[in-house]
N, CA, C and O atoms as a GROMACS GRO file, in nm:
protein
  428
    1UNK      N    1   1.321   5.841   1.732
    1UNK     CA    2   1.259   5.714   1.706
    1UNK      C    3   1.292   5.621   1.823
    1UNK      O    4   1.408   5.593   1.853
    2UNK      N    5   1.180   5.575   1.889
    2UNK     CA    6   1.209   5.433   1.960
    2UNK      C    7   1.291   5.377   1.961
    2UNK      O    8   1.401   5.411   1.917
    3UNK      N    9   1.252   5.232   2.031
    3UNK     CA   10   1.315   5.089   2.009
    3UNK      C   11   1.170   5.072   1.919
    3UNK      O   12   1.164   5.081   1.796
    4UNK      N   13   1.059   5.044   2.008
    4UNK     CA   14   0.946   5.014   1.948
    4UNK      C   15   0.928   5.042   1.792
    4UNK      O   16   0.893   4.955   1.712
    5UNK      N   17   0.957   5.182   1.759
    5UNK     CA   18   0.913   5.241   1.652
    5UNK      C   19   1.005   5.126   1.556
    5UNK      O   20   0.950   5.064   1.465
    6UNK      N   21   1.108   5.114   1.580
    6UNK     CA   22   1.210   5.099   1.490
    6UNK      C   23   1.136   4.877   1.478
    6UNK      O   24   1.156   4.808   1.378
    7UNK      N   25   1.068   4.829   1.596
    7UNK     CA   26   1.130   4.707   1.620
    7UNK      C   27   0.960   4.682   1.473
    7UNK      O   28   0.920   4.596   1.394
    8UNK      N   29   0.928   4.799   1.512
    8UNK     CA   30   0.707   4.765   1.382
    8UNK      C   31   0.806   4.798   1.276
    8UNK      O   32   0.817   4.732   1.174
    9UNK      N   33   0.862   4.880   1.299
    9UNK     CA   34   0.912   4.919   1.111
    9UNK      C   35   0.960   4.809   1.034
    9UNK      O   36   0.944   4.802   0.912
   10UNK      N   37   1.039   4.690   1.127
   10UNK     CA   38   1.133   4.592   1.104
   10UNK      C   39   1.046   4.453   1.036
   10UNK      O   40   1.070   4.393   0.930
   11UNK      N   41   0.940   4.428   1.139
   11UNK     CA   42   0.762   4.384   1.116
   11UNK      C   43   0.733   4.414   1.039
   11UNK      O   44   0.759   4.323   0.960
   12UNK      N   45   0.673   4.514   0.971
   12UNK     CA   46   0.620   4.549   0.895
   12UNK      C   47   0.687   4.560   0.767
   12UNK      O   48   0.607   4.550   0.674
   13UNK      N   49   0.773   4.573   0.740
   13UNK     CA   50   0.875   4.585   0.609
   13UNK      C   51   0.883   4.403   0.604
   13UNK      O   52   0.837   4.364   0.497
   14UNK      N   53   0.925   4.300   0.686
   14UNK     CA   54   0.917   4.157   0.673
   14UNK      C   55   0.812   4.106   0.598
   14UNK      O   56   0.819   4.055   0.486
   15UNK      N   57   0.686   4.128   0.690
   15UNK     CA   58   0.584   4.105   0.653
   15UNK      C   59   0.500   4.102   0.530
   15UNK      O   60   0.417   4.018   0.498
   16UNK      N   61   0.539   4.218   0.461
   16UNK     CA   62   0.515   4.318   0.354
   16UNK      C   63   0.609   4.217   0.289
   16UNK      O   64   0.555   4.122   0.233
   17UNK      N   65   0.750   4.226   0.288
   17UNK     CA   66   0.831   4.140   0.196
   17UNK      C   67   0.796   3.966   0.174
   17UNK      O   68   0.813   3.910   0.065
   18UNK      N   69   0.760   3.914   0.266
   18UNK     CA   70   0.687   3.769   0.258
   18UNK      C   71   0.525   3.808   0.195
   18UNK      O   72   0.471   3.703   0.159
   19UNK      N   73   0.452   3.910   0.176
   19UNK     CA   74   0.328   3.941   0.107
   19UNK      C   75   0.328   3.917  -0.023
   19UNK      O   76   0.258   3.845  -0.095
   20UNK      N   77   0.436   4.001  -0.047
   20UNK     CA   78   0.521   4.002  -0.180
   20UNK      C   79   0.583   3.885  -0.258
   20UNK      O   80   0.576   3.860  -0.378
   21UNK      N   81   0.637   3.830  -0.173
   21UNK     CA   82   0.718   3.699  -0.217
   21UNK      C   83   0.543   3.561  -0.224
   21UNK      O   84   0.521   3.479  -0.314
   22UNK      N   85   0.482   3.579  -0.137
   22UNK     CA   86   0.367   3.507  -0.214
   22UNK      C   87   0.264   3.540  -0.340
   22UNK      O   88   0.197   3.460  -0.405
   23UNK      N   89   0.274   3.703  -0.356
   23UNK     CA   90   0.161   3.732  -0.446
   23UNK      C   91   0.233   3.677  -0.574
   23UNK      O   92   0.179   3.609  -0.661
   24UNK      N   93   0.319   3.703  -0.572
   24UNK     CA   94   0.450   3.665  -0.728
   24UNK      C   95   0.448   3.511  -0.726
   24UNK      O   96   0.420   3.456  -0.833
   25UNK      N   97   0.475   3.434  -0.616
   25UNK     CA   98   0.491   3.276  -0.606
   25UNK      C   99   0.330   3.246  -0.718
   25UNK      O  100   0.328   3.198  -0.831
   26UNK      N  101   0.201   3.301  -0.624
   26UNK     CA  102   0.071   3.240  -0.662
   26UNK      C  103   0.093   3.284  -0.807
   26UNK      O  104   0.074   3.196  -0.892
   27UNK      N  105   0.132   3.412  -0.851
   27UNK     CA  106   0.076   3.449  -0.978
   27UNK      C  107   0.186   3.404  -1.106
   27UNK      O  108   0.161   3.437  -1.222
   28UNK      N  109   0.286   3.340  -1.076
   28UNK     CA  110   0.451   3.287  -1.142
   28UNK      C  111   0.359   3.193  -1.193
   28UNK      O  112   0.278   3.146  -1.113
   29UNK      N  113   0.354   3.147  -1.343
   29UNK     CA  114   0.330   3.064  -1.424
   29UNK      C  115   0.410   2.921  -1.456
   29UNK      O  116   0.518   2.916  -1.515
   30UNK      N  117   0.335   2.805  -1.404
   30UNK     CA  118   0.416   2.661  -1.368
   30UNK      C  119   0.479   2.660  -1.488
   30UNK      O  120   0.427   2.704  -1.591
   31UNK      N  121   0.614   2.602  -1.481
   31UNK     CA  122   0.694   2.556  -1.552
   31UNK      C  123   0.653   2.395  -1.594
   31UNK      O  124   0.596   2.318  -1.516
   32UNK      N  125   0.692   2.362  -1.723
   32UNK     CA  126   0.648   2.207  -1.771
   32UNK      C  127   0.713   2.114  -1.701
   32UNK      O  128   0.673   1.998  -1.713
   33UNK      N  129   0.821   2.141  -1.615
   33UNK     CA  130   0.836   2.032  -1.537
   33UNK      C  131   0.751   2.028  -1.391
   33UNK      O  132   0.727   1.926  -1.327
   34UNK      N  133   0.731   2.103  -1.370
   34UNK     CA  134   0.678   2.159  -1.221
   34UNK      C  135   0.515   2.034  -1.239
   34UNK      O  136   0.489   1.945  -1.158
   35UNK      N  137   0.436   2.066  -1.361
   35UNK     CA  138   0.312   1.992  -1.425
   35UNK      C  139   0.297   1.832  -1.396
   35UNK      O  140   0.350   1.744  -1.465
   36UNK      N  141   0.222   1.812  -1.293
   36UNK     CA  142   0.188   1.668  -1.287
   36UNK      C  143   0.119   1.591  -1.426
   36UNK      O  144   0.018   1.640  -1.478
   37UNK      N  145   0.172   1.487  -1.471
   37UNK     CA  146   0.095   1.422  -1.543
   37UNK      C  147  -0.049   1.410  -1.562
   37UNK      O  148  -0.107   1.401  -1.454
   38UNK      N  149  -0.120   1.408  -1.656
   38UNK     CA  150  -0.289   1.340  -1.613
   38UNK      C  151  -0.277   1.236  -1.600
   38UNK      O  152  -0.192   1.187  -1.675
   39UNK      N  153  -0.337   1.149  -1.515
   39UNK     CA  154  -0.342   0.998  -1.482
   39UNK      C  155  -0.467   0.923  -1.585
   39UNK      O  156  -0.582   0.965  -1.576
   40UNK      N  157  -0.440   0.834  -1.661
   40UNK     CA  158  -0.532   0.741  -1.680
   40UNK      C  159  -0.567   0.665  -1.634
   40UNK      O  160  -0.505   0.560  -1.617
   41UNK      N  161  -0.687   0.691  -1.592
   41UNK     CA  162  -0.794   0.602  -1.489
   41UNK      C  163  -0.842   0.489  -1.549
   41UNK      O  164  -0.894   0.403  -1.478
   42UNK      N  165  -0.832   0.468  -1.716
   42UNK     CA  166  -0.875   0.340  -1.775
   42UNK      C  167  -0.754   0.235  -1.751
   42UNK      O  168  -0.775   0.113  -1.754
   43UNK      N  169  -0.662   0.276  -1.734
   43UNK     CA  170  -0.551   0.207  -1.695
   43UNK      C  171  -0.556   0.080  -1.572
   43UNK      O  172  -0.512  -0.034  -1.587
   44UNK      N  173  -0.612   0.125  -1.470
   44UNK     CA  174  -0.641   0.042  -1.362
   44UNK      C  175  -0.733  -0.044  -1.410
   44UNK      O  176  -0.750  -0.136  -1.330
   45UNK      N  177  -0.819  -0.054  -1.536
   45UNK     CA  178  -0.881  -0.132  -1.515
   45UNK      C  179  -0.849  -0.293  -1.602
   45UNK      O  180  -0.911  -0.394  -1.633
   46UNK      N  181  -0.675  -0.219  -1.616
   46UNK     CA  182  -0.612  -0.365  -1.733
   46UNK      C  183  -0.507  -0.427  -1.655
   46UNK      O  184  -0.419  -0.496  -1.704
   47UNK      N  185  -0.521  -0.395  -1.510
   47UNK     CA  186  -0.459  -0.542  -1.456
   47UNK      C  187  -0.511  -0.620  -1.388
   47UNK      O  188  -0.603  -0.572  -1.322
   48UNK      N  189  -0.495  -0.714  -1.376
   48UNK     CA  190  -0.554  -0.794  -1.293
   48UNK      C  191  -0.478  -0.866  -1.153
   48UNK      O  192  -0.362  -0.872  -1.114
   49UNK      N  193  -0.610  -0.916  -1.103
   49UNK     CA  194  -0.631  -0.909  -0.995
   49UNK      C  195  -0.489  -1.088  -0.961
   49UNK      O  196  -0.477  -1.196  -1.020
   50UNK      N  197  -0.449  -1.052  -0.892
   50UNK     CA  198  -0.357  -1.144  -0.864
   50UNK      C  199  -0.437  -1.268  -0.813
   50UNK      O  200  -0.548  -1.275  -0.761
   51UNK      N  201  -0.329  -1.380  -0.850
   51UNK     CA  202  -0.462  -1.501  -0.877
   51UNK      C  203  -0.403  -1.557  -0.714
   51UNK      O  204  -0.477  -1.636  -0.655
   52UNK      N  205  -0.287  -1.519  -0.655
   52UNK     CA  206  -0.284  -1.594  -0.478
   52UNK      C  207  -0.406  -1.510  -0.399
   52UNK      O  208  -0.434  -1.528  -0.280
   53UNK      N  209  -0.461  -1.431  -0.476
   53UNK     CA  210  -0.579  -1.326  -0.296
   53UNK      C  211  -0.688  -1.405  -0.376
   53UNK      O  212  -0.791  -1.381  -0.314
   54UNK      N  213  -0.721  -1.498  -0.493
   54UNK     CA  214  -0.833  -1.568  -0.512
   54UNK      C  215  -0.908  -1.719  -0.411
   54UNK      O  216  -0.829  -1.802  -0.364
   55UNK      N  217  -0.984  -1.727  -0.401
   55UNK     CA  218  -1.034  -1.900  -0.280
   55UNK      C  219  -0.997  -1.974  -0.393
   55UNK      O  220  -0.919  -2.061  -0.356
   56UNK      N  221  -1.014  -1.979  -0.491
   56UNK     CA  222  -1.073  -2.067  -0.586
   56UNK      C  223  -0.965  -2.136  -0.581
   56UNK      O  224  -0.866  -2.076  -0.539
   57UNK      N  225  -0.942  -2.326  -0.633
   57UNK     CA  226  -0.830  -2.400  -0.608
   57UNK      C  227  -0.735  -2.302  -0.752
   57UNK      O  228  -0.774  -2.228  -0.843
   58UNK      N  229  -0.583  -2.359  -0.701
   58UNK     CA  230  -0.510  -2.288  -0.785
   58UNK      C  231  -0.507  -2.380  -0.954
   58UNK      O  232  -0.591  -2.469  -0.960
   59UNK      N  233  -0.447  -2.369  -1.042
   59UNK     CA  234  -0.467  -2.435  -1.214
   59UNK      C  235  -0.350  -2.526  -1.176
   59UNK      O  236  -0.343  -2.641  -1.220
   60UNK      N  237  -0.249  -2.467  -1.086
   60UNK     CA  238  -0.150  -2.535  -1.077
   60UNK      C  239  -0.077  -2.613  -0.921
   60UNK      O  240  -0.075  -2.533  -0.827
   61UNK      N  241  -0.039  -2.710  -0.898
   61UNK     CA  242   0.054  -2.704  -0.770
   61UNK      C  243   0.136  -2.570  -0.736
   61UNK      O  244   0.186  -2.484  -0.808
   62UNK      N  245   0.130  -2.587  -0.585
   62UNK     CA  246   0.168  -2.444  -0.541
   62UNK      C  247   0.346  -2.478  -0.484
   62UNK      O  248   0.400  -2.564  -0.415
   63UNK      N  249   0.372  -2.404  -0.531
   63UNK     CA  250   0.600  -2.392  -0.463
   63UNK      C  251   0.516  -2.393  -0.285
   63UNK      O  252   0.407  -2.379  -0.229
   64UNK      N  253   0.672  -2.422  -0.258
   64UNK     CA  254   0.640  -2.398  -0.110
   64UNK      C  255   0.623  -2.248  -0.059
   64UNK      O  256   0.563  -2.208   0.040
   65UNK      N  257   0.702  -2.170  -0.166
   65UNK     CA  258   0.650  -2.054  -0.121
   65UNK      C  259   0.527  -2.020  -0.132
   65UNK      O  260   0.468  -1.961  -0.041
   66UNK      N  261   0.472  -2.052  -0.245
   66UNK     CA  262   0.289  -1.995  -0.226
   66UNK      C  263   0.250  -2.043  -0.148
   66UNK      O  264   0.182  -1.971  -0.075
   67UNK      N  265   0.260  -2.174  -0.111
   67UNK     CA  266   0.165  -2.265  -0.014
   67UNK      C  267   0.150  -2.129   0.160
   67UNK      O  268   0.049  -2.101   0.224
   68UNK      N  269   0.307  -2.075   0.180
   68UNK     CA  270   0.293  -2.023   0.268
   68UNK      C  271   0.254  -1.928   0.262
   68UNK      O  272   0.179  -1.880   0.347
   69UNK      N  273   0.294  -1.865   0.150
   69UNK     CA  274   0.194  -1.728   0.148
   69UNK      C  275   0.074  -1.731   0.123
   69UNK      O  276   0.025  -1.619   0.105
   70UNK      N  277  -0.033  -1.861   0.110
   70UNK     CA  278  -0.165  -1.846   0.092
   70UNK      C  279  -0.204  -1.905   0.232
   70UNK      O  280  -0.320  -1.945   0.240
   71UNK      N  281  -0.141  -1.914   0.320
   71UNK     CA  282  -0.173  -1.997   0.397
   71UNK      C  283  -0.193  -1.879   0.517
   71UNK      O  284  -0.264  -1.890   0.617
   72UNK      N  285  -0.115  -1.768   0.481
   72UNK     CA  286  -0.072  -1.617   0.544
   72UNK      C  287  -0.184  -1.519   0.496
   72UNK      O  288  -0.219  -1.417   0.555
   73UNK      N  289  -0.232  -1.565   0.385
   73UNK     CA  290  -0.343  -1.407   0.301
   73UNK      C  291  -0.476  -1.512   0.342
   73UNK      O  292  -0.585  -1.467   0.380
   74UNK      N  293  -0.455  -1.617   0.332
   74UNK     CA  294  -0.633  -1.682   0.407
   74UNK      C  295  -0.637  -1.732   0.519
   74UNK      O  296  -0.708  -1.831   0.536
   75UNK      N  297  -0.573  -1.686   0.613
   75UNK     CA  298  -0.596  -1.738   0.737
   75UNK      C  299  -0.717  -1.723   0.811
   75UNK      O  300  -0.771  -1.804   0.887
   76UNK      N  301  -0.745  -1.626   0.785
   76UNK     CA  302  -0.882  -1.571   0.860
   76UNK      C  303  -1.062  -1.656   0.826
   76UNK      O  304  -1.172  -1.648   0.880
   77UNK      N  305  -1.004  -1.734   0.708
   77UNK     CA  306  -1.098  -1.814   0.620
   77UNK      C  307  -1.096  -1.964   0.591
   77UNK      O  308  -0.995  -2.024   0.556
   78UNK      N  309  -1.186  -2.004   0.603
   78UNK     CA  310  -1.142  -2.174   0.542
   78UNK      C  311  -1.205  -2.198   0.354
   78UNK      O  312  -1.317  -2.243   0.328
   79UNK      N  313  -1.161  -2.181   0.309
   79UNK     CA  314  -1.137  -2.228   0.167
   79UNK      C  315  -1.029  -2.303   0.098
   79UNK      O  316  -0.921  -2.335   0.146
   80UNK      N  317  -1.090  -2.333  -0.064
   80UNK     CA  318  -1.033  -2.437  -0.112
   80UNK      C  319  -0.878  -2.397  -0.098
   80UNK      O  320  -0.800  -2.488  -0.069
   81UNK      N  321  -0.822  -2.253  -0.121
   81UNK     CA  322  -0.680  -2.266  -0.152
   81UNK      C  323  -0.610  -2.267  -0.041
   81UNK      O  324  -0.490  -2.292  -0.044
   82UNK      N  325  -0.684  -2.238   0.088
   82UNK     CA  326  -0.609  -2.294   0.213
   82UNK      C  327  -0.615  -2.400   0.217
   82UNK      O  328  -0.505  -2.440   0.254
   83UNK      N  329  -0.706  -2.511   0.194
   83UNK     CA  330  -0.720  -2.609   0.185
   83UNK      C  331  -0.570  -2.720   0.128
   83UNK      O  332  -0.503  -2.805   0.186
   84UNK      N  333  -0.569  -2.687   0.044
   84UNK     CA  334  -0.448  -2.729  -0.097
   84UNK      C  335  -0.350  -2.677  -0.021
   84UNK      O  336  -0.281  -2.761   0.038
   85UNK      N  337  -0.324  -2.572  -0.005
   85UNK     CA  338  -0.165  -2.542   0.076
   85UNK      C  339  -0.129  -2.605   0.230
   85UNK      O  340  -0.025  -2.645   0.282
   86UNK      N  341  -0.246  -2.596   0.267
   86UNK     CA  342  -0.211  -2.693   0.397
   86UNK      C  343  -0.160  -2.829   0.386
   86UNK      O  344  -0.060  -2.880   0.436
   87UNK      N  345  -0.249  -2.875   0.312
   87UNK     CA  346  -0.212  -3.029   0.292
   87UNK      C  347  -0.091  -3.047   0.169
   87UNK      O  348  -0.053  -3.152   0.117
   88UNK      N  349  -0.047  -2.904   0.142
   88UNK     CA  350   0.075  -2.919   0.075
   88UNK      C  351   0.211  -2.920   0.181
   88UNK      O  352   0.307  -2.998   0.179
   89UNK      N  353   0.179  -2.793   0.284
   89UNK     CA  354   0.269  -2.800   0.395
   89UNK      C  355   0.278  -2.880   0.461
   89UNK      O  356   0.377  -2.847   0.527
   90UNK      N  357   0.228  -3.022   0.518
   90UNK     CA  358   0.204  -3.112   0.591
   90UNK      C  359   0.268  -3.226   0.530
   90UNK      O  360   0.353  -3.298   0.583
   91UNK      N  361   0.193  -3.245   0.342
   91UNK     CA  362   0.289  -3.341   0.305
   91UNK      C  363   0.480  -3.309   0.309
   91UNK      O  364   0.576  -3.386   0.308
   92UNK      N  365   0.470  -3.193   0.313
   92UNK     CA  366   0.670  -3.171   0.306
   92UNK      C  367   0.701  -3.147   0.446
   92UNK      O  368   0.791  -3.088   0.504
   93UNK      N  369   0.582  -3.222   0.486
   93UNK     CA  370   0.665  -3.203   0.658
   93UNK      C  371   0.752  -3.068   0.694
   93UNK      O  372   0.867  -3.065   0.738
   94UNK      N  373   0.634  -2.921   0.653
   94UNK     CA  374   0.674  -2.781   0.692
   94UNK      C  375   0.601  -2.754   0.822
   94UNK      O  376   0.653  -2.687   0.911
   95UNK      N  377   0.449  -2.821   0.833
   95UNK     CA  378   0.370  -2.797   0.943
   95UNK      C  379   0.309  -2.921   0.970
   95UNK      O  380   0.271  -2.998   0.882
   96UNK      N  381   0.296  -2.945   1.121
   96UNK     CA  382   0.274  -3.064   1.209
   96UNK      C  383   0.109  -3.005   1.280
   96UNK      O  384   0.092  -2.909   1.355
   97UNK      N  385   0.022  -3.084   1.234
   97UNK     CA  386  -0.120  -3.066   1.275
   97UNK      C  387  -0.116  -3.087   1.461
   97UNK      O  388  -0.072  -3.185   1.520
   98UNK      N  389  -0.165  -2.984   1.511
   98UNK     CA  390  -0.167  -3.018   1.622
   98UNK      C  391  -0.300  -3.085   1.698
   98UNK      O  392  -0.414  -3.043   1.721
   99UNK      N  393  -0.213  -3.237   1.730
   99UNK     CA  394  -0.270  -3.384   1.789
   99UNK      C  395  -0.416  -3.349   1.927
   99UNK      O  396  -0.513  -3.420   1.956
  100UNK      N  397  -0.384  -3.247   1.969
  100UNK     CA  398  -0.499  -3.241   2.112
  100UNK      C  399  -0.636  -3.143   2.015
  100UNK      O  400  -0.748  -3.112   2.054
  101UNK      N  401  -0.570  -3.115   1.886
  101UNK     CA  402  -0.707  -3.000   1.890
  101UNK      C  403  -0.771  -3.117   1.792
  101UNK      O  404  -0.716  -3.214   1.741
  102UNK      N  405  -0.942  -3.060   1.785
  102UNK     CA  406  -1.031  -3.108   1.669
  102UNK      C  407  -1.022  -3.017   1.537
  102UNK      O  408  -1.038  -2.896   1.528
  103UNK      N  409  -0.990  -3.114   1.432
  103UNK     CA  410  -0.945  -3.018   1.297
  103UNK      C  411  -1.028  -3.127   1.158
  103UNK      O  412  -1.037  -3.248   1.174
  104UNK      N  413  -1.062  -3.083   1.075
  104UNK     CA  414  -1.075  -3.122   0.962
  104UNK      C  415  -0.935  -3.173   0.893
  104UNK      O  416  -0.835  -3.102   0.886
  105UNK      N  417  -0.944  -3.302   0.843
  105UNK     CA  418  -0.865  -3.441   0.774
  105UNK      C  419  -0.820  -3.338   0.675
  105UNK      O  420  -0.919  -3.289   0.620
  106UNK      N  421  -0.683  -3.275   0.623
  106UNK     CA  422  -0.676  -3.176   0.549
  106UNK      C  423  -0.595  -3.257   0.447
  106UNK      O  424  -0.536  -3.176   0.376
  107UNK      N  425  -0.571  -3.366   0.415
  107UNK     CA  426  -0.484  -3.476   0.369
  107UNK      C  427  -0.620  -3.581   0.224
  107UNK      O  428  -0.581  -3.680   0.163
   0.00000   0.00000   0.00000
């Protein structure tokens, strides 16, 4: 016998043994923990939608924290609830309108 002969026999017996070790893996019957849950998809449709990603003015005065965090999720937009938080940050002297640009009276 070879090297060769001996190095396929070595191959081939591996190979064969990882064949093996998958046909048993695929055909091994899941265990109940192994089992993903079913998801209820009606589920998503009972929360709601968080009322800071809304334009609409808020029901209530905003903390200084909302003011900034709405001021952060609508930036890209001019609406009412940027509106209200700006001129909330300005009255607590958090943000200073800057004097050289043209801006809408947010006060």
């Amino acid at each position: 016998m070879t090297a060769w002969d001996a190095i396929s026999n070595v191959v081939t017996v591996i190979a064969a043994s990882v064949a093996a070790l998958l046909a048993v893996a695929c055909a091994w019957p899941d265990s109940e923990r192994r089992r993903r849950p079913i998801r209820d998809h009606t589920r998503r449709a009972q929360i709601p939608w968080p009322a800071h990603w809304s334009c609409e003015l808020p029901g209530r005065p905003l903390t200084l924290a909302e003011a900034h965090r709405a001021m952060q999720i609508h930036r890209e937009h001019d609406c009412a609830r940027k509106h209200i938080a700006m001129a909330m940050l300005i009255a607590e002297g958090r943000i200073t309108p800057d004097s050289s640009r043209h801006h809408r009276q947010w006060a």
